[in-house]
N, CA and C atoms as an extended XYZ file, in Angstrom:
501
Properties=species:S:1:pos:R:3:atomname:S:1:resname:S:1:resid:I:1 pbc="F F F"
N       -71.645      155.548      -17.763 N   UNK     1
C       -72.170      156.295      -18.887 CA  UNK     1
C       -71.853      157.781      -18.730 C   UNK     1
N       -71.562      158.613      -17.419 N   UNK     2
C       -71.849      159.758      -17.327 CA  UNK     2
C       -70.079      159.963      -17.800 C   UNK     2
N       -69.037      158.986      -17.303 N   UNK     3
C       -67.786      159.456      -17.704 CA  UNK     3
C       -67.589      159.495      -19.333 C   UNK     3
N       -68.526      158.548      -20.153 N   UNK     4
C       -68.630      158.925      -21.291 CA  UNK     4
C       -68.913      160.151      -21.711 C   UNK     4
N       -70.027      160.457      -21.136 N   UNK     5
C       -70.645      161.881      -21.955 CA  UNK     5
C       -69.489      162.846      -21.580 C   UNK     5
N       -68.888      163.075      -20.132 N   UNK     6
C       -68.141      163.674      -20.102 CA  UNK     6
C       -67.033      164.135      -21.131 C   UNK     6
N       -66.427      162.507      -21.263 N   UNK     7
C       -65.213      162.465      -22.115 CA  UNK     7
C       -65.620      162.933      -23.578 C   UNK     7
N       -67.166      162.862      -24.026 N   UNK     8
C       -67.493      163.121      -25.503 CA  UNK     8
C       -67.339      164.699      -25.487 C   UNK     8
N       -67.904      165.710      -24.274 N   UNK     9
C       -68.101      166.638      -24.290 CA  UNK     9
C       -66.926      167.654      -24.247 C   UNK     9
N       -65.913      166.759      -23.617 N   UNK    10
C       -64.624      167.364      -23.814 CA  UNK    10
C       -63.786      167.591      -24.835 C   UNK    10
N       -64.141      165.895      -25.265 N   UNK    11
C       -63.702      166.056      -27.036 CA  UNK    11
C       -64.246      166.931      -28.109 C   UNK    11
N       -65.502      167.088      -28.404 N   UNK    12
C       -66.637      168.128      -28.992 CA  UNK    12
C       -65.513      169.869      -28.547 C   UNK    12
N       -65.781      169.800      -27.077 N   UNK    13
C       -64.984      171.319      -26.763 CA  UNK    13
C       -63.919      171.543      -27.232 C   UNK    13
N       -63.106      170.272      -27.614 N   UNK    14
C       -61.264      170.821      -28.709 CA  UNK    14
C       -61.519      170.860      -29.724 C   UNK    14
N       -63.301      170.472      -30.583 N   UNK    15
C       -63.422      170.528      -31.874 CA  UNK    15
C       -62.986      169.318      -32.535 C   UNK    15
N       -63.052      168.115      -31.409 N   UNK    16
C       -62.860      166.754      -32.042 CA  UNK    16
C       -64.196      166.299      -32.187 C   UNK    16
N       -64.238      165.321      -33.345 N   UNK    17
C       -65.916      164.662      -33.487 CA  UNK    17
C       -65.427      163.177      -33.778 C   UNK    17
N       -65.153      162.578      -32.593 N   UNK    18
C       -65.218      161.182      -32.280 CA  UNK    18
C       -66.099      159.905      -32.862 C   UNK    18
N       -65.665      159.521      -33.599 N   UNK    19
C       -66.225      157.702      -33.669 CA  UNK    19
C       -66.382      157.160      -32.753 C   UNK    19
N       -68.039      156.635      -32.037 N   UNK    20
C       -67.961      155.669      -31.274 CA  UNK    20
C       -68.092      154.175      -31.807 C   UNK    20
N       -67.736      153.456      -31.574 N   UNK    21
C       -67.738      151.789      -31.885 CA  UNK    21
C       -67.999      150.904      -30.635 C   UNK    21
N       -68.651      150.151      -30.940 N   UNK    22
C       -69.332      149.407      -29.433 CA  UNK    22
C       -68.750      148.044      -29.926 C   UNK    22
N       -67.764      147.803      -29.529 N   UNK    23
C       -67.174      146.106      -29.578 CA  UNK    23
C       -68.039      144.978      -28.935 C   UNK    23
N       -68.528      144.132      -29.486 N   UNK    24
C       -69.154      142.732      -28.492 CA  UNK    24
C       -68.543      141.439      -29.136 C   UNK    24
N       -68.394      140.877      -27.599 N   UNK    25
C       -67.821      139.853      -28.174 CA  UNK    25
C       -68.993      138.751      -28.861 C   UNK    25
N       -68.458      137.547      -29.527 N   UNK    26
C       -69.211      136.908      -30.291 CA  UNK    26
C       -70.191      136.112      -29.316 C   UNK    26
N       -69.993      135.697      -28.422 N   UNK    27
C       -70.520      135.302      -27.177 CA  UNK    27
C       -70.731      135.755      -26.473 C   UNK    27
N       -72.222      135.805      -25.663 N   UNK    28
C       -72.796      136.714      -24.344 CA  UNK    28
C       -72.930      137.800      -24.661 C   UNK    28
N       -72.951      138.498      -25.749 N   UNK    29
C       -73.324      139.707      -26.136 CA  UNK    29
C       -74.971      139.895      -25.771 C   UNK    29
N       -74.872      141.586      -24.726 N   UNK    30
C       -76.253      142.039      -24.345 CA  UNK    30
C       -76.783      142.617      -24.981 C   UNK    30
N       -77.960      141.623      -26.010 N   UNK    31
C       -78.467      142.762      -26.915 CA  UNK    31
C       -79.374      143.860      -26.298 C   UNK    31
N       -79.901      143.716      -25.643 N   UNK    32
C       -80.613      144.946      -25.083 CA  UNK    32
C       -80.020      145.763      -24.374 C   UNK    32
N       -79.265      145.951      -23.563 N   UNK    33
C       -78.191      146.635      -23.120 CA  UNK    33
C       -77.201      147.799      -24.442 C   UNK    33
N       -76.827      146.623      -25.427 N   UNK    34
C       -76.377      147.620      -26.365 CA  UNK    34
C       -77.208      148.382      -27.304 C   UNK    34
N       -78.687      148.142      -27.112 N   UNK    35
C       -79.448      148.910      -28.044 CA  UNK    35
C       -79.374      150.256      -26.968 C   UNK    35
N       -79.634      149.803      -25.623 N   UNK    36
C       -80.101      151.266      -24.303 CA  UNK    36
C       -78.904      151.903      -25.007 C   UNK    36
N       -77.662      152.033      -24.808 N   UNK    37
C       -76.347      152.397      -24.565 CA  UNK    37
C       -76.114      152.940      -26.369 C   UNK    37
N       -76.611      152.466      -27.242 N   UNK    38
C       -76.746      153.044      -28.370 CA  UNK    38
C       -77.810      154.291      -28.829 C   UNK    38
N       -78.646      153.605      -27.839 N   UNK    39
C       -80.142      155.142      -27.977 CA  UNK    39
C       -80.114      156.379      -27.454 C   UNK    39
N       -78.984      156.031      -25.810 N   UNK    40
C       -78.442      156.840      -24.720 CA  UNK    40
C       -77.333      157.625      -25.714 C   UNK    40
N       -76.627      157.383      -26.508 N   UNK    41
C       -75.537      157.526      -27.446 CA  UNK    41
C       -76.175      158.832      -28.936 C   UNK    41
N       -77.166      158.406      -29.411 N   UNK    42
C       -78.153      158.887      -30.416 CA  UNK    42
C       -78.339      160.219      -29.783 C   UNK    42
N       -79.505      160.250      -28.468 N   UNK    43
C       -79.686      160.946      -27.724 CA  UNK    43
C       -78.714      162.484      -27.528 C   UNK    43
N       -77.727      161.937      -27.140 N   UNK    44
C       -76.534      163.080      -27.081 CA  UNK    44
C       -75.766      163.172      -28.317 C   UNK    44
N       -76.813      162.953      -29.544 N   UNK    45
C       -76.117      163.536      -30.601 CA  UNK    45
C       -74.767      162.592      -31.213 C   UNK    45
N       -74.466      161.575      -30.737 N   UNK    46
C       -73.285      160.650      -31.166 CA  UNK    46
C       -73.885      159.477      -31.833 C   UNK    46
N       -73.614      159.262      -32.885 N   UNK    47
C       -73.756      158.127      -33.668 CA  UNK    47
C       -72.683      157.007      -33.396 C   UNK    47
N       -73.149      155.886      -33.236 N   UNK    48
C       -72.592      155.021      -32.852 CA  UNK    48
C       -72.500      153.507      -33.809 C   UNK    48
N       -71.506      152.819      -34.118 N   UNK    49
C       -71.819      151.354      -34.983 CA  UNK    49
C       -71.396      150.402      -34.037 C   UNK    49
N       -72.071      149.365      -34.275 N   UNK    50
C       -71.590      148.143      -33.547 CA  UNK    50
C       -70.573      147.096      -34.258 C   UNK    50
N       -69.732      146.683      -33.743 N   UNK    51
C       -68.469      145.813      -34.439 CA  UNK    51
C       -68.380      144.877      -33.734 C   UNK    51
N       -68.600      143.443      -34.146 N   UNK    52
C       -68.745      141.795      -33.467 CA  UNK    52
C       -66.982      141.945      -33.023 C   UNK    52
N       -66.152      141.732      -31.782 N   UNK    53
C       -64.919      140.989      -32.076 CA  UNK    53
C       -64.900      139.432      -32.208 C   UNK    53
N       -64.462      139.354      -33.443 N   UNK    54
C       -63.983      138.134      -33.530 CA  UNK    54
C       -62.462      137.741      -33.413 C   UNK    54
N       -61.730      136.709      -33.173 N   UNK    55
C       -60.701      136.490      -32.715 CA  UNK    55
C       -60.613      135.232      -33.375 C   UNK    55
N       -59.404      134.656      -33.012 N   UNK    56
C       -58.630      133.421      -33.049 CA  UNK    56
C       -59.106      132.555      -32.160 C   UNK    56
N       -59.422      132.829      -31.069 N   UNK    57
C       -59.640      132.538      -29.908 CA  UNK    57
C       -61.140      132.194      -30.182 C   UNK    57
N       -61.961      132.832      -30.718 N   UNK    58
C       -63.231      132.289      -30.967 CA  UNK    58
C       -63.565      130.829      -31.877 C   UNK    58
N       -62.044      130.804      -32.599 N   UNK    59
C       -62.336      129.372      -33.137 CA  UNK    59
C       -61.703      127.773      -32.597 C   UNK    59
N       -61.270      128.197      -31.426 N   UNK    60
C       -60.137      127.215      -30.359 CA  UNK    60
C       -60.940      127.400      -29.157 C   UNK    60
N       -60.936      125.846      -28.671 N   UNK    61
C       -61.470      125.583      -27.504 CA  UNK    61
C       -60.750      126.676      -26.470 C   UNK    61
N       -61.687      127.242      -25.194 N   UNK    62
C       -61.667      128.465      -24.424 CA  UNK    62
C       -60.661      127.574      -23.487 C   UNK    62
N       -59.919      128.203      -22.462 N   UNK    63
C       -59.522      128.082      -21.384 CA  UNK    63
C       -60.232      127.396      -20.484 C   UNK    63
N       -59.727      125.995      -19.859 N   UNK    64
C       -60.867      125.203      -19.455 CA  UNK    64
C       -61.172      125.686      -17.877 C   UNK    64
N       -61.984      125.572      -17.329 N   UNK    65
C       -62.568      125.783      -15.880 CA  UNK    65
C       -62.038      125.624      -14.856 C   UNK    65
N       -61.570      125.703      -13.956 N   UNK    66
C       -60.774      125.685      -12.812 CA  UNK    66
C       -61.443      124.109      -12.390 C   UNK    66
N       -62.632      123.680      -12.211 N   UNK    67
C       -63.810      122.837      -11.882 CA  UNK    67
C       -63.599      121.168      -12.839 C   UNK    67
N       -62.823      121.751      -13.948 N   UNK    68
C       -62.939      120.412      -15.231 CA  UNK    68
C       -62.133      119.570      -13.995 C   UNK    68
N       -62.516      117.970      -14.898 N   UNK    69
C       -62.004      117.056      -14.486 CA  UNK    69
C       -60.667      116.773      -15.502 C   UNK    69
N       -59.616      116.521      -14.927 N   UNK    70
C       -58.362      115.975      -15.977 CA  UNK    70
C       -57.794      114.792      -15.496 C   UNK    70
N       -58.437      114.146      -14.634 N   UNK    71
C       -58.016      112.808      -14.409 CA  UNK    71
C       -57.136      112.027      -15.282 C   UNK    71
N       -57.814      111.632      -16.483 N   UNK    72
C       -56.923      110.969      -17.748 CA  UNK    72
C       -55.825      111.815      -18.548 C   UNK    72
N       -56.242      112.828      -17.927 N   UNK    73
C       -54.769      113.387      -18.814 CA  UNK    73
C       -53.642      112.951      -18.237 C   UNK    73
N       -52.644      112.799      -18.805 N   UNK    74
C       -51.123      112.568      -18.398 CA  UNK    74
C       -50.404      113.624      -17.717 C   UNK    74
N       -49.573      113.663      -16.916 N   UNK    75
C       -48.948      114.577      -16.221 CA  UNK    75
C       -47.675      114.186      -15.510 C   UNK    75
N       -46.826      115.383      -15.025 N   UNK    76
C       -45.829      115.129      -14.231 CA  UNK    76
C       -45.781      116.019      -13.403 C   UNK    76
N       -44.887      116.248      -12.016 N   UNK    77
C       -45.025      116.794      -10.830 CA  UNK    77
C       -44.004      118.418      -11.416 C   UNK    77
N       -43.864      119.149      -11.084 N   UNK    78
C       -43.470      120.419      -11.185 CA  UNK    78
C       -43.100      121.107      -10.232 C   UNK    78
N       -42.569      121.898       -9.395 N   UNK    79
C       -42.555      122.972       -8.164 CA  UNK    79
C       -42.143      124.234       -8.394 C   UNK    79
N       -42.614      124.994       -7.806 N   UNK    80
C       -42.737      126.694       -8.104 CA  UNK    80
C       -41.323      127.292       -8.119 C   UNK    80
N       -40.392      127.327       -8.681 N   UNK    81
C       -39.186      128.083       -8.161 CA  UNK    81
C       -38.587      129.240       -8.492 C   UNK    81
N       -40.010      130.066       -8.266 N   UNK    82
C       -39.433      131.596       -7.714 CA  UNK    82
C       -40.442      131.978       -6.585 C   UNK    82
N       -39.974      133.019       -6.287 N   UNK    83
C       -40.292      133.548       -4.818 CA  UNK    83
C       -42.064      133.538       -5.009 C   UNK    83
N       -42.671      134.701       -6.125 N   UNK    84
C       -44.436      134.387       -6.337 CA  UNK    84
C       -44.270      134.490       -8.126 C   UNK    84
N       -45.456      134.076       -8.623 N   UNK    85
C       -45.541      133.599       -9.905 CA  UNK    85
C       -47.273      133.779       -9.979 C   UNK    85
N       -47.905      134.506      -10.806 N   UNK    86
C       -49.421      134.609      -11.096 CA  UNK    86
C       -49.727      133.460      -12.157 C   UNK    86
N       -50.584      132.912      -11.992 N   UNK    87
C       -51.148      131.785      -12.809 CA  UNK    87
C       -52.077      132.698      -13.677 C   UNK    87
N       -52.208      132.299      -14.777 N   UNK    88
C       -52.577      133.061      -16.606 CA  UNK    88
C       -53.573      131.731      -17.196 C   UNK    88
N       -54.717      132.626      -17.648 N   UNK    89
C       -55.855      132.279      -18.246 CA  UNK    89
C       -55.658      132.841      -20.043 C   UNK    89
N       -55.928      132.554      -20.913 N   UNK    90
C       -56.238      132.896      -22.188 CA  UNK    90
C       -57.819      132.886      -22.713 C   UNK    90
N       -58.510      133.660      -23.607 N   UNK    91
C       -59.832      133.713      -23.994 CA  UNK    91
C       -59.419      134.139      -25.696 C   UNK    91
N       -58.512      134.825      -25.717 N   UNK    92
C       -58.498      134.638      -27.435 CA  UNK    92
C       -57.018      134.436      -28.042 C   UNK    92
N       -56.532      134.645      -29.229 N   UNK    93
C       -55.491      134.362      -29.843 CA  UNK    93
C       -54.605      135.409      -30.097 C   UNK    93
N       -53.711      135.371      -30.704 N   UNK    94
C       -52.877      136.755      -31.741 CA  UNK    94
C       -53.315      136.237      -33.022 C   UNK    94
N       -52.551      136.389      -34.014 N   UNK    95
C       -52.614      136.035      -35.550 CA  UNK    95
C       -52.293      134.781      -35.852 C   UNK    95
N       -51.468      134.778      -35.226 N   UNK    96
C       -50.356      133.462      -35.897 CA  UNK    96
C       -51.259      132.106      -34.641 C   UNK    96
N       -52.353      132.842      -33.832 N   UNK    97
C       -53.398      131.389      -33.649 CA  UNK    97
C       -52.873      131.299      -32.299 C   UNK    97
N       -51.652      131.929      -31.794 N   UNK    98
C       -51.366      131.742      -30.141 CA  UNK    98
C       -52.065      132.149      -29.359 C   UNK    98
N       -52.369      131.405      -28.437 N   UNK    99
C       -52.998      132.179      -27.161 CA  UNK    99
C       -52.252      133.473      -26.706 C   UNK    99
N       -53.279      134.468      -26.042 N   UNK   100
C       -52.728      136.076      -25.460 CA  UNK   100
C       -53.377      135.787      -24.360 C   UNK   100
N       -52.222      135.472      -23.393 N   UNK   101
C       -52.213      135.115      -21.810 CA  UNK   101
C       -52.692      136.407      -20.836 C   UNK   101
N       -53.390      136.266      -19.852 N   UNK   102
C       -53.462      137.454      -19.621 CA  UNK   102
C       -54.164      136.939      -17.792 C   UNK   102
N       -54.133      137.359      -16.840 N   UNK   103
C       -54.362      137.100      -15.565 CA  UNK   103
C       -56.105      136.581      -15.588 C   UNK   103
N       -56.352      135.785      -14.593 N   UNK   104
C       -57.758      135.343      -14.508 CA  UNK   104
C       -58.481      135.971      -14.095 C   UNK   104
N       -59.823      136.252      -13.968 N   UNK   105
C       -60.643      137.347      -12.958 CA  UNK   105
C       -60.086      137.796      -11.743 C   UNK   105
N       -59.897      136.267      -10.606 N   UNK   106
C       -59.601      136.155       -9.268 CA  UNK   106
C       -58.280      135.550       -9.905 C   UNK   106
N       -57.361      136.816       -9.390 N   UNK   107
C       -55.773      136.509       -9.085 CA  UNK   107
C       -55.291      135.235       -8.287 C   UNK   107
N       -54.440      134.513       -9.241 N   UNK   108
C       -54.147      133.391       -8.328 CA  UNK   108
C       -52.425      133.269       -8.396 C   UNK   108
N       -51.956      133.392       -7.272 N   UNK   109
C       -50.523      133.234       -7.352 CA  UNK   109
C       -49.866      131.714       -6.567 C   UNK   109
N       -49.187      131.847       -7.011 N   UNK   110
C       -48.086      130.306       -6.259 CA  UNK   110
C       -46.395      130.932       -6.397 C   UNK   110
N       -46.262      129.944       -5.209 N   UNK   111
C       -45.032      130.661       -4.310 CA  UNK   111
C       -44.029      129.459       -4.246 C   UNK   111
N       -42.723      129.831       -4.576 N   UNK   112
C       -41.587      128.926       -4.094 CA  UNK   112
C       -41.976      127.724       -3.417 C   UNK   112
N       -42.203      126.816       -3.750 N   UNK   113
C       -41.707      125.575       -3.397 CA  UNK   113
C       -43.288      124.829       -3.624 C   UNK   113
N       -44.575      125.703       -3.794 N   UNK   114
C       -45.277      125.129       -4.241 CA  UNK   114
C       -45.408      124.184       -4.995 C   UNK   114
N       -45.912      122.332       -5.136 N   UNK   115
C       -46.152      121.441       -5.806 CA  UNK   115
C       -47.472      121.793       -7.193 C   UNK   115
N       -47.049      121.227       -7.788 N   UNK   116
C       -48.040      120.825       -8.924 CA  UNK   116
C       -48.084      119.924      -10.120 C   UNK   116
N       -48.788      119.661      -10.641 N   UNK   117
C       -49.093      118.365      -11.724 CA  UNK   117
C       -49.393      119.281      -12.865 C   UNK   117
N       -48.380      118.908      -13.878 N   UNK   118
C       -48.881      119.717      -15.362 CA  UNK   118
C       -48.774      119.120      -16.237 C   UNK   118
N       -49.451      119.046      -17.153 N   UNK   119
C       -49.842      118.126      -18.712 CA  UNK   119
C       -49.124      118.055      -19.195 C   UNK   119
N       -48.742      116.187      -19.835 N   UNK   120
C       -47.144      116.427      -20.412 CA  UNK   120
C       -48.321      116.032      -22.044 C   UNK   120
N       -49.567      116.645      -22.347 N   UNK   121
C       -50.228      116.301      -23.501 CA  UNK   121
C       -51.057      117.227      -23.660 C   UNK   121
N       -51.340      118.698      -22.778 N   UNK   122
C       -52.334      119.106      -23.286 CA  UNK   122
C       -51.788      120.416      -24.343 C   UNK   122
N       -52.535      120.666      -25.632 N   UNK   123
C       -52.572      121.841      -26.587 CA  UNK   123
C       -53.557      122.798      -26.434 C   UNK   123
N       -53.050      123.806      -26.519 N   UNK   124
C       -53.798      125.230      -26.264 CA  UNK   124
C       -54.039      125.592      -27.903 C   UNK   124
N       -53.274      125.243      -28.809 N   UNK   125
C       -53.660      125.959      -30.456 CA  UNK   125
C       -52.434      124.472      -31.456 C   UNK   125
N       -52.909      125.241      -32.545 N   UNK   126
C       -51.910      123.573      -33.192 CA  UNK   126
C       -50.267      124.039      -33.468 C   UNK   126
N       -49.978      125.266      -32.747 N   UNK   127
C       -48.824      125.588      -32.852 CA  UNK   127
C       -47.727      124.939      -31.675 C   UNK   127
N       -48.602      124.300      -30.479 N   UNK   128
C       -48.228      123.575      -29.779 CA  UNK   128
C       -47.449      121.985      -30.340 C   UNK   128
N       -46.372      121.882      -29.521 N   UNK   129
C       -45.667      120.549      -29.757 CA  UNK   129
C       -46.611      119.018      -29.713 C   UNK   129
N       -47.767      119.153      -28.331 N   UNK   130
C       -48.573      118.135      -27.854 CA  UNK   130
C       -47.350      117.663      -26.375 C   UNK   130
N       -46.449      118.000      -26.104 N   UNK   131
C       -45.539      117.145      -25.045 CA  UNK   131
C       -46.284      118.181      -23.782 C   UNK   131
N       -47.279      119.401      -23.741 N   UNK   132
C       -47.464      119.748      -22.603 CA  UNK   132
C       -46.935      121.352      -22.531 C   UNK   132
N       -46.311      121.311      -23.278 N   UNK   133
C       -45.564      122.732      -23.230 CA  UNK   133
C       -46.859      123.951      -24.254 C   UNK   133
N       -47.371      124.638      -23.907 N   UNK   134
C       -47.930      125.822      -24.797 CA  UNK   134
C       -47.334      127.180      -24.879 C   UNK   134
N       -47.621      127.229      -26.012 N   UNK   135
C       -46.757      128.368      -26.274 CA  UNK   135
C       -47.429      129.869      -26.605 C   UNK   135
N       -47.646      130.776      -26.141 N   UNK   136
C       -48.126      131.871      -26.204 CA  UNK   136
C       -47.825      132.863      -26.837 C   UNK   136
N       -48.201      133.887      -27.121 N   UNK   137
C       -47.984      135.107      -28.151 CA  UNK   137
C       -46.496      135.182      -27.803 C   UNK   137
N       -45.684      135.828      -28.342 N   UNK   138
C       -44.438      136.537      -28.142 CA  UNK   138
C       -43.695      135.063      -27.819 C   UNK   138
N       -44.227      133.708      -28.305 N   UNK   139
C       -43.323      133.131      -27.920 CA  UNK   139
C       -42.684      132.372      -26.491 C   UNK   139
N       -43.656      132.529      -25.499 N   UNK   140
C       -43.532      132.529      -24.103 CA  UNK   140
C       -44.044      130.957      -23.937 C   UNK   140
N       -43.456      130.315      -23.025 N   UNK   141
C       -43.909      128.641      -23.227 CA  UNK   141
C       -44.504      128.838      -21.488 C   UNK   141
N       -45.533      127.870      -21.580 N   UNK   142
C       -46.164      127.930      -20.561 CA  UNK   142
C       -47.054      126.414      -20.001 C   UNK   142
N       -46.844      126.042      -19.197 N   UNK   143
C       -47.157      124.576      -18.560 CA  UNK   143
C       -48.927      124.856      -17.820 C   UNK   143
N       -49.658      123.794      -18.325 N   UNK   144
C       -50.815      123.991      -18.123 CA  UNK   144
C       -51.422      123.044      -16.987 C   UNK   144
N       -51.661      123.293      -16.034 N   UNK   145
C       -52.243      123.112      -14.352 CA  UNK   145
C       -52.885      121.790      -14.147 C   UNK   145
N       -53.043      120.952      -13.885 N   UNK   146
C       -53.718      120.302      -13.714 CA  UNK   146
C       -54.469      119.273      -12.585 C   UNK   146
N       -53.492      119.651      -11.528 N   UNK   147
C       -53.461      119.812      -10.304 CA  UNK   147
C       -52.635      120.831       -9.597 C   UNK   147
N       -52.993      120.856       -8.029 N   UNK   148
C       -52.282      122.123       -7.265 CA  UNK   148
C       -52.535      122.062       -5.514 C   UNK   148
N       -52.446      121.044       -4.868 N   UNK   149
C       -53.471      120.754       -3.325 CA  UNK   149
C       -52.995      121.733       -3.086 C   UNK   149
N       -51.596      122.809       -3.174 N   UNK   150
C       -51.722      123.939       -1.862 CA  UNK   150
C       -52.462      124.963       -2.662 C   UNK   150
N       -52.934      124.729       -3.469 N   UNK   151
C       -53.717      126.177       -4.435 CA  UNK   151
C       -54.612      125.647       -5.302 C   UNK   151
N       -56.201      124.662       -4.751 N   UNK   152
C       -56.849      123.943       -5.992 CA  UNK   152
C       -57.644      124.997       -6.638 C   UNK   152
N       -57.236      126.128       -6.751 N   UNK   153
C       -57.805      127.148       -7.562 CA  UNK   153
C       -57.133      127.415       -8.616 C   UNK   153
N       -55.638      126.839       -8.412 N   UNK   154
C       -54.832      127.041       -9.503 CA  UNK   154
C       -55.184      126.117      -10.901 C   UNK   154
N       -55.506      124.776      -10.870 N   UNK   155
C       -56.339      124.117      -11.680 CA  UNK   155
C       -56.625      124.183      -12.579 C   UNK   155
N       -56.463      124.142      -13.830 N   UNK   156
C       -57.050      124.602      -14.972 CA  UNK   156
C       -56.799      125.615      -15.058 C   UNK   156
N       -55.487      126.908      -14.761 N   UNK   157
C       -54.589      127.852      -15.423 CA  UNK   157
C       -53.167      127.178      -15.850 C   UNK   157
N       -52.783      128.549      -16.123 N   UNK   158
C       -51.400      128.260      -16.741 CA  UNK   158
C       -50.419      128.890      -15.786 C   UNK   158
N       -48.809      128.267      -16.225 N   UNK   159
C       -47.697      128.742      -15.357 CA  UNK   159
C       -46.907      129.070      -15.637 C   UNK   159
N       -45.867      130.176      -16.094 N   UNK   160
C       -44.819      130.173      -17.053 CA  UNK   160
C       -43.973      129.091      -16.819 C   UNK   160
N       -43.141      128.123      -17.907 N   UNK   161
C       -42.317      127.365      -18.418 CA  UNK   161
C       -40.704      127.718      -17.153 C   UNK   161
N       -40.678      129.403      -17.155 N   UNK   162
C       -39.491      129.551      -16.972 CA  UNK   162
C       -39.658      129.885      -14.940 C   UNK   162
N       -41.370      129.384      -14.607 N   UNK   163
C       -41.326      129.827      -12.816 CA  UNK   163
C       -41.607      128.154      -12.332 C   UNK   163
N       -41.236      127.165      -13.356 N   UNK   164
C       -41.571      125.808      -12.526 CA  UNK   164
C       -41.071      124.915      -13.047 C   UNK   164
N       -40.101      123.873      -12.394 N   UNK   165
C       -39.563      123.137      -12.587 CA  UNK   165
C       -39.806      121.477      -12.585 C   UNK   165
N       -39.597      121.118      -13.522 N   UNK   166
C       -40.448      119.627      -13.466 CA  UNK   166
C       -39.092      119.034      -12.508 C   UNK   166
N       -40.024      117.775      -11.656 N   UNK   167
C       -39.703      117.013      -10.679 CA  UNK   167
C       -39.138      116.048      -11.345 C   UNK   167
């Protein structure tokens, strides 16, 4: 909060008068938290509005859990073939309804020659084929985890299309 006021007070000093907007997402939003942080806001003279984000992503099943079970899903074997490769989580969409890939909390990488099992059926949005392949903003195709024994954290992320090679 204090780098806020800072940054407001700096802006105010060039004779800028800033819009604040408090983004929450549609889920887990702290309402009491954003009332403090709005009153704290009032307080120092800044008026503030609140704006829900909504997304694409809010209307498509989330990125499933590292923890899910995919037993019945279908799959085939894959191996890592480049030197390291970060495994990619999605939480919302672009426009056109694709997932916007973006790293998981806890970084998970896989390395050359690493094994894995990836869905030759699962869809991330309906812009997907269904053969396993998802396809992400900008077009980027990406194979979705479903096993991993040298990395069972990898699990339920994604892998780029172009760092793993089906077996």
């Amino acid at each position: 909060m204090e780098n806020l006021k800072s940054l407001l007070d700096q802006l105010k000093a060039e004779g800028i008068s800033p819009k604040v907007a408090l983004t929450i997402p549609v889920d887990g939003a702290d309402i009491q938290g954003i009332k403090t942080l709005q009153s704290s806001l009032l307080e120092a003279g800044i008026t503030s509005e609140v704006q829900i984000a909504i997304s694409m992503g809010d209307t498509q099943a989330p990125a499933p859990k590292p923890d899910a079970d995919f037993t019945g899903e279908k799959s085939v074997e894959a191996v890592v073939n480049v030197d390291k490769t970060n495994c990619m989580t999605f939480t919302t969409a672009d426009k056109a309804g694709k997932p916007i890939f973006d790293f998981p909390e806890s970084r998970v990488h896989l390395f050359r020659g690493d094994r894995l099992r990836v869905s030759t059926e699962h869809k991330a949005s309906d812009k997907d084929p269904g053969d396993g392949t998802i396809i992400g903003t900008g077009g980027i195709r990406f194979y979705f985890i479903v096993d991993c024994p040298a990395r069972p954290e990898a699990k339920g992320l994604y892998v780029k299309q172009s760092d793993a090679s089906l077996v």
